[in-house]
Each structure stands twice: as structure tokens, then as C-alpha cells.
MARMAR-922026 format. One record per residue: residue number from 1; residue in three letters; chain; x, y, z of N, C-alpha, C in turn. Coordinates in steps of 0.001 Angstrom, whole numbers, plus 500000, padded with zeros to 6 digits. Layout:
BEGIN
  nr rest kette     nX     nY     nZ    caX    caY    caZ     cX     cY     cZ
 NUM  Ala     A      X      Y      Z      X      Y      Z      X      Y      Z
...
***
This chain:
BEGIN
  nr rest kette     nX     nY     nZ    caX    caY    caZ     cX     cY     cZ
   1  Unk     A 462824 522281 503880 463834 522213 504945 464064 520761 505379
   2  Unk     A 462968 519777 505543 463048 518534 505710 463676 517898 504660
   3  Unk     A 463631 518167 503655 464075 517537 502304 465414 517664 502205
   4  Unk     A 466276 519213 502853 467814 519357 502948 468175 518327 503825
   5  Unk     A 467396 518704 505080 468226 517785 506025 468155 516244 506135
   6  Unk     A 467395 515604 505768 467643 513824 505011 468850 514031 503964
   7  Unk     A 468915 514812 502905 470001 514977 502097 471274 514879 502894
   8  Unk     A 471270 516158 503594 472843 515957 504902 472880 514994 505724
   9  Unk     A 471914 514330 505963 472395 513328 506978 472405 512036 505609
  10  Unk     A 472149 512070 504571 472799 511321 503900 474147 511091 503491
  11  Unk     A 474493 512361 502769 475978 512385 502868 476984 512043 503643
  12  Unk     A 476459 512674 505475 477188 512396 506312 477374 510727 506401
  13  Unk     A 476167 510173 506138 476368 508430 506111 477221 508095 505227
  14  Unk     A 477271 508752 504026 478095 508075 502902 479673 508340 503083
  15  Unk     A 479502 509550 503866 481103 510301 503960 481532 508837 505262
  16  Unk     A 480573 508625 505934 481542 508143 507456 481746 506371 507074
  17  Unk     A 480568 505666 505830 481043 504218 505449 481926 504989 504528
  18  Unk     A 482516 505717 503365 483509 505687 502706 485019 505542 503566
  19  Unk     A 484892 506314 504608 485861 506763 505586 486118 504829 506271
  20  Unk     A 485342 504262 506888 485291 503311 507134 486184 502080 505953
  21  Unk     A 485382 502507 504771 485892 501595 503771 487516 502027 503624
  22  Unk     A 487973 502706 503630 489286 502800 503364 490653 502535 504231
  23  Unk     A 489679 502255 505443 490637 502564 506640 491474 501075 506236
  24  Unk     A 492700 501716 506673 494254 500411 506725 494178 499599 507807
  25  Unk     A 493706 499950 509301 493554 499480 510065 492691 498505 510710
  26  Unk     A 492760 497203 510795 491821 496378 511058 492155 495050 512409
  27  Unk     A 490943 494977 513169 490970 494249 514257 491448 492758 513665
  28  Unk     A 492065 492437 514974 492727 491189 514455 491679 489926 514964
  29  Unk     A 491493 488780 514366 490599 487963 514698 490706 487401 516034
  30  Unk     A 490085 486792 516948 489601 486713 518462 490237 485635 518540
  31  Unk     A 490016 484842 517370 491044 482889 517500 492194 483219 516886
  32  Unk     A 493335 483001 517654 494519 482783 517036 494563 482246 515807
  33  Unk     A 494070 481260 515668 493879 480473 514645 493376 480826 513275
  34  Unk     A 492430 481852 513756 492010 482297 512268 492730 483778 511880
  35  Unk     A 492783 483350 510371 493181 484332 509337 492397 485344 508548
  36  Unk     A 491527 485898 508635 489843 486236 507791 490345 487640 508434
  37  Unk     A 490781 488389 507840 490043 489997 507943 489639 490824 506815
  38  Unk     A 488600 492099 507592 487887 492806 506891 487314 493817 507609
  39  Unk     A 486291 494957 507037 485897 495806 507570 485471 496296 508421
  40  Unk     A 484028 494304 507908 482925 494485 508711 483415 493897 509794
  41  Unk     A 484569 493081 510318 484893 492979 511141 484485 493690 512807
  42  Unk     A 485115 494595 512164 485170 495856 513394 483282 496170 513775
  43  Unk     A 482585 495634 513060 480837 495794 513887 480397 494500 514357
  44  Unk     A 481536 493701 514822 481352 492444 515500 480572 491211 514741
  45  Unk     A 480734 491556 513006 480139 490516 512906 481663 489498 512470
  46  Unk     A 480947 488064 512116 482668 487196 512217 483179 486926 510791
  47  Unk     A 482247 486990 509853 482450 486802 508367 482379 488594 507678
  48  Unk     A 483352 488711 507285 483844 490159 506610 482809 489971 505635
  49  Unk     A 482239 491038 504507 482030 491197 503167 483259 490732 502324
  50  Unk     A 483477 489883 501674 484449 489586 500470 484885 490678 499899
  51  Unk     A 483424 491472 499102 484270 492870 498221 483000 493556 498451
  52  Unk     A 483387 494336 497987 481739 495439 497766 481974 496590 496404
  53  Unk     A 480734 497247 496378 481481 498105 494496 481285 499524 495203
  54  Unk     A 482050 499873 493876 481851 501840 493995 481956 501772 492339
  55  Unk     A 481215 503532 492380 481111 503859 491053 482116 504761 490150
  56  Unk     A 482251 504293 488912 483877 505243 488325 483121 506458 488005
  57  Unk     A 483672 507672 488148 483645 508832 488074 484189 509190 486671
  58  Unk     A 483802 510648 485865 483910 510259 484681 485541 510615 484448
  59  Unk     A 486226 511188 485915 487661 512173 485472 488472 510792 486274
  60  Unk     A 488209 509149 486634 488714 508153 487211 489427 507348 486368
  61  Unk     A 490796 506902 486846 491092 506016 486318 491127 504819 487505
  62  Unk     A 491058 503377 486668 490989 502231 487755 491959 502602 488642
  63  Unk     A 492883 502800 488450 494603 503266 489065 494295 504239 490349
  64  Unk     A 493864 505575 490074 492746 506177 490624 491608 505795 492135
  65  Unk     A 491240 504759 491771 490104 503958 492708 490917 503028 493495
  66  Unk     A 491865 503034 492979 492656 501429 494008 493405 502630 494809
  67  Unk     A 494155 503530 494246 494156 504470 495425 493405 505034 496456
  68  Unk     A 492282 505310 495949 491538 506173 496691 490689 504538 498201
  69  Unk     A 491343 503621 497663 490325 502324 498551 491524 501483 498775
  70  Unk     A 492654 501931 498863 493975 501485 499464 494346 499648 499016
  71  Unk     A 494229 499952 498140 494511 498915 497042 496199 499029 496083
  72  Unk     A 496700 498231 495830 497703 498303 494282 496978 498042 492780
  73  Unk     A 497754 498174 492216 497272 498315 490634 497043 496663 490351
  74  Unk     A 497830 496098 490207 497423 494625 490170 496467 494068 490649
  75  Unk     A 496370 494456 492525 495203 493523 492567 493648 493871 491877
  76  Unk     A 493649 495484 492059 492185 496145 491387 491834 495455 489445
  77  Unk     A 493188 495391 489089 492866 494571 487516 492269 493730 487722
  78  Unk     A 493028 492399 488700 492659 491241 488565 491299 490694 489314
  79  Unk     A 490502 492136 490101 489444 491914 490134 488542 492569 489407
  80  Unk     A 488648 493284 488564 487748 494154 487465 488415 493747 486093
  81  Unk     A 488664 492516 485861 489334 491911 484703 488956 492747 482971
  82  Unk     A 487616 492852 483040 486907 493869 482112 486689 495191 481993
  83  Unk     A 487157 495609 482836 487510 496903 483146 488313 497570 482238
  84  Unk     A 488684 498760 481511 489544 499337 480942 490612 500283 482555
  85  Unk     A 491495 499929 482569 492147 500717 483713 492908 502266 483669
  86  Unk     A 492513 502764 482346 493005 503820 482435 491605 504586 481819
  87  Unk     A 490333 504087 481280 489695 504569 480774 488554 504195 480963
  88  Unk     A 487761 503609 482805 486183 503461 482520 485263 503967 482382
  89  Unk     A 484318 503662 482375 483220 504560 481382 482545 505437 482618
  90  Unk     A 482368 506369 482740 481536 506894 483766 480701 506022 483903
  91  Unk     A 480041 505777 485515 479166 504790 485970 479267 503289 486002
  92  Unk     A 480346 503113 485834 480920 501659 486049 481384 501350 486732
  93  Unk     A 480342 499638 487150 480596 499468 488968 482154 498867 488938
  94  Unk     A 483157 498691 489806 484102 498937 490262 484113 497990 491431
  95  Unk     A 484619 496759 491534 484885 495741 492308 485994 495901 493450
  96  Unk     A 485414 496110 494462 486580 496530 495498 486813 495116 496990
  97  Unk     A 488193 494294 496270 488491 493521 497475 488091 493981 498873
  98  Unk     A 487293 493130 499550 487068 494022 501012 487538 493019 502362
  99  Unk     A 488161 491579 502010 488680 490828 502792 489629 490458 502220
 100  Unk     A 490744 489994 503183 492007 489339 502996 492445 488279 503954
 101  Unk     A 493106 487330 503688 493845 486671 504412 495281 486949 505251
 102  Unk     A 495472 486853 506588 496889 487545 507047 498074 486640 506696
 103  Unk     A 499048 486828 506515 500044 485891 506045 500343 484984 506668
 104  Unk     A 500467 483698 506368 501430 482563 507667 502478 483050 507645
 105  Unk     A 502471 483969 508723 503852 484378 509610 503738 484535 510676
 106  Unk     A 504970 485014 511281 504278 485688 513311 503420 486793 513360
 107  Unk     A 502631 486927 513667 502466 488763 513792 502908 489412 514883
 108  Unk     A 504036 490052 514311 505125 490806 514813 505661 491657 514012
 109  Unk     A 505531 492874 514029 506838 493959 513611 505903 493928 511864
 110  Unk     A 506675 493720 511189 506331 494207 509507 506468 492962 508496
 111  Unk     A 505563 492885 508423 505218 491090 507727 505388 491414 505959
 112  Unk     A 505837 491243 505166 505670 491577 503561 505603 490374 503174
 113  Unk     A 503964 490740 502079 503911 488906 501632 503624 489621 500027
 114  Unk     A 504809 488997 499474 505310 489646 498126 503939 488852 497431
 115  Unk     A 503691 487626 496881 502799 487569 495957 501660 488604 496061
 116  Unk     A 501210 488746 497155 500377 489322 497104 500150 491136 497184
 117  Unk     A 501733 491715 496980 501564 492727 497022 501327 493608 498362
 118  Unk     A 501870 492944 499394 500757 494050 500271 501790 493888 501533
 119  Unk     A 501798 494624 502347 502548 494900 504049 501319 494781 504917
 120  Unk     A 501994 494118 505924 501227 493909 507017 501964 494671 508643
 121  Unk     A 501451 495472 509224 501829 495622 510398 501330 495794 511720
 122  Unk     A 501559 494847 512376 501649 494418 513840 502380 495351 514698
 123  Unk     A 501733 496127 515620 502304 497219 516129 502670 496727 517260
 124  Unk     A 501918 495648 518331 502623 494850 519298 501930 496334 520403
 125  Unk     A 501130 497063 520813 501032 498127 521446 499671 496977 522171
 126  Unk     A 499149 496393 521998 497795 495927 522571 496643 495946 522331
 127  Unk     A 496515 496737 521073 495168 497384 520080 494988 496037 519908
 128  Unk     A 495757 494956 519279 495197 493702 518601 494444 494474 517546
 129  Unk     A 495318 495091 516347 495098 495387 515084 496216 494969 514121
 130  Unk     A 496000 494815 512954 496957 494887 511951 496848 496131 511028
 131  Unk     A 497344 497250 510562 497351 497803 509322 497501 496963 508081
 132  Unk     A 497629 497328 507252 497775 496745 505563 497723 497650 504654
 133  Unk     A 499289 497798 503886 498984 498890 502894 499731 497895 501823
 134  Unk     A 499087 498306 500532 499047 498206 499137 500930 498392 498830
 135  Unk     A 502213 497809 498249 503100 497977 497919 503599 497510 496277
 136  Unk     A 504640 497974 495955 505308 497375 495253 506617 496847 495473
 137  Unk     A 507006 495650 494410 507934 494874 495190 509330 494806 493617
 138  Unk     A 509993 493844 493751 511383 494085 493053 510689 493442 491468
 139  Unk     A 511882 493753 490474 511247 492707 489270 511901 491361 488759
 140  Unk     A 511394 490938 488017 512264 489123 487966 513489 489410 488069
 141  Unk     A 514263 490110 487549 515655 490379 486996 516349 491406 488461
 142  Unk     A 514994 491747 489460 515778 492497 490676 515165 491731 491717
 143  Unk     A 514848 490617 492110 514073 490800 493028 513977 491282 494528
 144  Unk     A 512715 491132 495030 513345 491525 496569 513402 490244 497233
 145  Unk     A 514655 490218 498346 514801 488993 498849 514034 488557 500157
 146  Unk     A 513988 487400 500174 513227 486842 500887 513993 486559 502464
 147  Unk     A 512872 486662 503802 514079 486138 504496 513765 487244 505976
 148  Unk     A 514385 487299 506518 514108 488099 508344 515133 489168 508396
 149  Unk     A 514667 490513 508563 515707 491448 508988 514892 492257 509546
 150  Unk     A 515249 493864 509557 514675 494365 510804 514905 496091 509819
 151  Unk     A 514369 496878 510417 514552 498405 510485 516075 498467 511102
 152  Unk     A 516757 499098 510077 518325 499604 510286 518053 500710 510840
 153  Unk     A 517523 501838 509626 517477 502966 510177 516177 504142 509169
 154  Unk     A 515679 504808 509972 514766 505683 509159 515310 507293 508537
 155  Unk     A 514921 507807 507780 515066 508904 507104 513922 509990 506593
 156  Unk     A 514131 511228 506963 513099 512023 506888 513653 512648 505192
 157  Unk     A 513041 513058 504053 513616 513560 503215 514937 513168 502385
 158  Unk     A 515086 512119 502094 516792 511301 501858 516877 512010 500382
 159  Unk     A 518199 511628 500467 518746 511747 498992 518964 510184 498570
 160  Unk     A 519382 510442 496986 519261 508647 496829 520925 509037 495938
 161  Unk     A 521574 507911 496287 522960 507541 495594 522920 506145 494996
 162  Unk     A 522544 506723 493653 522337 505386 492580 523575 504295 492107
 163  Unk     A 523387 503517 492507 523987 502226 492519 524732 502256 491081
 164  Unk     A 525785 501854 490513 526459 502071 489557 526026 501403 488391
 165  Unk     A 524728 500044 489125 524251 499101 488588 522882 499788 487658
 166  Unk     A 522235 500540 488568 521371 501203 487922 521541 502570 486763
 167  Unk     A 522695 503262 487805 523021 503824 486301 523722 503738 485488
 168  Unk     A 523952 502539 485247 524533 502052 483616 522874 501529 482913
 169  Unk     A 521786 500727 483681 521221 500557 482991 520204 501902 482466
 170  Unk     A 520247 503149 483386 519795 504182 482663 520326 504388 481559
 171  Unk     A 521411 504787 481662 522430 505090 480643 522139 504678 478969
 172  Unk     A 521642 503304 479275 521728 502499 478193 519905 502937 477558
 173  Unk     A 519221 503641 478349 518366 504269 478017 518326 505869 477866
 174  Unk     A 519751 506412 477447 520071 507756 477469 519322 508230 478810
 175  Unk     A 519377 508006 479578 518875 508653 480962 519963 508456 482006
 176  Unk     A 520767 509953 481875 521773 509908 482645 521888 510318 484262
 177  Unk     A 522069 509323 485530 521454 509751 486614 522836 510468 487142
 178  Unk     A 522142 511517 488215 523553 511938 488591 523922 511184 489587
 179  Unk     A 525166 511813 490460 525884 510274 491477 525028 511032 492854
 180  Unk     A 524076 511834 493237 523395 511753 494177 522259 512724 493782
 181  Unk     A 521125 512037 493638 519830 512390 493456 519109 513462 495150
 182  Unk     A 519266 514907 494941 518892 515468 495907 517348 515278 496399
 183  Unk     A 517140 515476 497697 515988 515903 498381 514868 516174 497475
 184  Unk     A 513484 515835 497764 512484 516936 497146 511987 515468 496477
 185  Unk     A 510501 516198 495527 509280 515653 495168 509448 514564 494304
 186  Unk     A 511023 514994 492982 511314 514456 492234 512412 513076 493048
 187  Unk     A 512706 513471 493854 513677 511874 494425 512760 510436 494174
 188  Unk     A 513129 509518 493736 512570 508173 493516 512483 507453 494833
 189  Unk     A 512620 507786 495768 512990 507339 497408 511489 508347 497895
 190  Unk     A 510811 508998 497240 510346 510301 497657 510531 511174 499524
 191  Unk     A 509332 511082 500215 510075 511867 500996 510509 511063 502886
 192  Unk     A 509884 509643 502543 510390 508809 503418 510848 507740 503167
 193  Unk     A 511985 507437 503870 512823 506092 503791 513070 505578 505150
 194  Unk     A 513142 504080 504723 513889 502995 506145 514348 502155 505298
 195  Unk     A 515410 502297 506053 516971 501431 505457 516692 499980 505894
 196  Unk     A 516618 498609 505202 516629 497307 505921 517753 496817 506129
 197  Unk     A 517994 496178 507019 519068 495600 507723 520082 494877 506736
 198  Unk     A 519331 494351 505287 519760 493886 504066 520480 494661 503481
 199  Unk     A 521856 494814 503376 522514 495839 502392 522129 496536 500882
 200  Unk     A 521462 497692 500753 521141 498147 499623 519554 498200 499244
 201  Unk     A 518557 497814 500254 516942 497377 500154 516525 498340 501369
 202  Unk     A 515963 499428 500507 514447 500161 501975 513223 500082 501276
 203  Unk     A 512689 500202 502550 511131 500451 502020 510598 502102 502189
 204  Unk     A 510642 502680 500924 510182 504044 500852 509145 504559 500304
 205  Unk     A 508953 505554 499939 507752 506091 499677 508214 506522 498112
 206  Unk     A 507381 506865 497182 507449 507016 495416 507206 508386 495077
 207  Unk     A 507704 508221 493786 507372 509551 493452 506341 508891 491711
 208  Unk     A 506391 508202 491719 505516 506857 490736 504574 506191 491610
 209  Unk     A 503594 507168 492042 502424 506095 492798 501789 505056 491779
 210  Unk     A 501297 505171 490768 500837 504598 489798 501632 503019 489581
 211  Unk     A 502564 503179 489911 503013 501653 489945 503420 500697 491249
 212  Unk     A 502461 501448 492416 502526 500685 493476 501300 499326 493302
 213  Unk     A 501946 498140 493832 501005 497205 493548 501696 496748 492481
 214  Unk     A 502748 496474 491962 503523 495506 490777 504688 495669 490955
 215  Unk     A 505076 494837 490240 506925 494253 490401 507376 495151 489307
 216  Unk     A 508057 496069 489971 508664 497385 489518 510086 497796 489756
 217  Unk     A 510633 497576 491373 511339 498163 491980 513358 497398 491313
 218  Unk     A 513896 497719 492057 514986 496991 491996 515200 496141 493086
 219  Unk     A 514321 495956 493914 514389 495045 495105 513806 495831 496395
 220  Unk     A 513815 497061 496491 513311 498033 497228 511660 497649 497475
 221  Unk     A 511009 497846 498666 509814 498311 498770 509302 499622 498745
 222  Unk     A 507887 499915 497609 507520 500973 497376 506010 500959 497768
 223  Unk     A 505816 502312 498197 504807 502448 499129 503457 503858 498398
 224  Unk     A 502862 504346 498636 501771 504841 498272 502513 506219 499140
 225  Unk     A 502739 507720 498715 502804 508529 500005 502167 509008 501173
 226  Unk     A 501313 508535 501150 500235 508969 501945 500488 507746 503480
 227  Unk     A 500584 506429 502439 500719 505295 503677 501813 505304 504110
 228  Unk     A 502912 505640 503725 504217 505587 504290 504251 506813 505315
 229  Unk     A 503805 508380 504914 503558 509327 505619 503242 508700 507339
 230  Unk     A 501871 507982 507316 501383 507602 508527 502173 506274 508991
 231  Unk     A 502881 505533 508391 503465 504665 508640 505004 504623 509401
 232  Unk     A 505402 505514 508664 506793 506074 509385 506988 506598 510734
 233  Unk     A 506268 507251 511420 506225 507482 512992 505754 506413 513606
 234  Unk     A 505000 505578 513328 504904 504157 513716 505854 503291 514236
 235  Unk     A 506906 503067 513059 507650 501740 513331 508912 502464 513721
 236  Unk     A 509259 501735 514679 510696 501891 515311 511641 501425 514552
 237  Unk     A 513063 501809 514600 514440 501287 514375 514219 500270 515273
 238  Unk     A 514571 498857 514381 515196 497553 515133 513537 496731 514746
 239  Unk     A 512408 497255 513996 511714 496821 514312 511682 495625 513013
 240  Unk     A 511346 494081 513501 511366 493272 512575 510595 493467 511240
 241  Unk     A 511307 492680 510340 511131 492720 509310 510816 491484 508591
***
């Protein structure tokens, strides 16, 4: 009976640092001045852990783990360089970024710092937190533009009306789109959108999680569903961009 219950109160430890490790939400540093966040933050110490590991499971792909530890696909490569990403070996440790730098910007409203893949948001409520979720951004030939705008407008469930631009270049891949892509699982917008103040650019949610975290999009921001889910009742219309 002693032997179960060390077991459960093990788990429960492992369940409540996994829970910990994943969280988007993180205290913002005490000096204006500094940029350094991380986990360990939040137990008052002042230097985060850099990274820390987890182990691949034998049904995991790297792709897989950067999800499950709120990561993109890019950055989890370029720290498990040896890694096979669609195929590691059961029991292979697994390098997980666990600090970041916040962007030189204001923190205000919704910060996107394209090299690096990732959204930042400043809720301005008084928590003195930032979130941070994992995105994808435009490709050489689309990019997303650079520059200050704001939340136009949000959308629960959208339909998408493909740009004439895009479907000619389907086309030219026998993939014929129709002139309004309905509602539902299969929409490429998936099931949340916000319109940016930029004519023709939201940041939505995928129906291609697998390629969040790389230059994919046509200029659009793409999001993980899960983070956009919790993200969307969050940010207001009008809120900077």
C-alpha cells in the first residue's frame, strides 16, 4: 500500500511539472530592462533553465513533441539537429527550448517577431505576464509584412474566399479551389480567424498543424488550434498589432 502511494504521488509530481512545462503564460521580468523569460521564472528564481529534455515515445514524432511543449517545427529541429523528426527512436532524449528572449518592441497588444517564429501577447490587464505561442509565418515569394496594425475584426468559424492569386497557383497544381471554401475542419482558416487591419492578412488557426513554426503561409499568420482556441477570447478588436 505504501509502495502505490509514493507511485501516485509521483505521477501527480510529474503530471503538475509537465503541466507547468507547457504553460504559454509567463511572468514578465521585475526590470524593465530585462528581456530573459522562462518557467522557472515563476518560482522566483532570476535565471530561467535554458532548455531541459523529455523522452520520445515510441508512437512520437519530433513534430509531435514541439506540439505537445508549445514549440514550432523549426525551432524543435534546430535544437535536436540529430534527431530524425519524423522518426525517433523510442527513448531519445529530446531537447526542449525552455527560455526566450522578448522582442525589442513595446509590450503592448500582439508583438510577432517573424524570425523567430513565435507571438507574443501583452494583455495590458495587470497580471504583468506575456503568453507566447509557436506560429507560422508567410514564404519568400509571400511574405508577411512588416509594420503596426491592429485587430480589424474577429470570426468564429469563417469561410475562406480564395484570392484569385492563389487559385491560379492551385490550379497549376491541378488543385482546383472553389470561389468560397465553407465552414468546418477542412477550411485552411480552420475554426478561428482575426482579420488585420492590413488588407488580405489574419492570423488564424490551421487545419495543417504540422507546419506551424515555418514559412508556409501566403502572408497570413498560422497558429496551433488549441492556442488560437484560448487566444481568441482574449484579444479584443482594435487590439494592436
Amino acid at each position: 500500500m505504501a509502495s502505490k502511494r509514493i507511485n501516485f504521488f509521483l505521477i501527480v509530481l510529474s503530471l503538475i511539472a509537465s503541466q507547468a512545462i507547457v504553460a504559454a503564460d509567463f511572468r514578465l521580468p521585475e526590470n524593465p530592462g530585462d528581456s530573459l523569460i522562462g518557467d522557472k521564472m515563476s518560482s522566483g528564481q532570476s535565471h530561467p533553465d535554458e532548455h531541459f529534455y523529455t523522452t520520445a515515445k515510441e508512437e512520437d514524432t519530433l513534430l509531435d513533441i514541439a506540439r505537445q511543449f508549445n514549440l514550432g517545427q523549426t525551432e524543435i529541429v534546430l535544437a535536436n539537429p540529430t534527431v530524425d523528426r519524423w522518426l525517433p527512436k523510442e527513448g531519445t532524449r529530446v531537447r526542449i527550448p525552455n527560455a526566450r528572449l522578448l522582442p525589442n518592441a513595446p509590450r503592448k497588444g500582439v508583438v510577432i517577431n517573424l524570425p523567430e517564429y513565435r507571438m507574443y501577447y501583452y494583455s495590458g490587464d495587470g497580471s504583468h505576464t506575456v503568453t507566447t505561442h509557436p506560429i507560422s509565418i508567410g514564404r519568400l515569394d509571400w511574405k508577411t509584412p512588416l509594420g503596426k496594425t491592429r485587430i480589424a475584426t474577429k470570426t468564429r468559424n469563417p469561410t475562406w474566399t480564395p484570392p484569385e492569386s492563389i487559385k491560379r497557383e492551385h490550379a497549376e497544381r491541378g488543385d482546383f479551389l472553389p470561389n468560397v471554401v465553407p465552414a468546418g475542419p477542412d477550411n485552411p482558416l480552420g475554426l478561428y480567424a482575426m482579420r488585420l487591419g492590413v488588407p488580405g492578412y489574419l492570423i488564424h488557426s490551421t487545419n495543417k498543424p504540422f507546419g506551424v513554426g515555418m514559412s508556409v503561409t501566403h502572408g497570413c499568420i498560422r497558429m496551433y488550434p488549441e492556442d488560437i482556441e484560448k487566444l481568441f477570447p482574449r484579444v479584443s478588436v482594435g487590439t494592436d498589432v
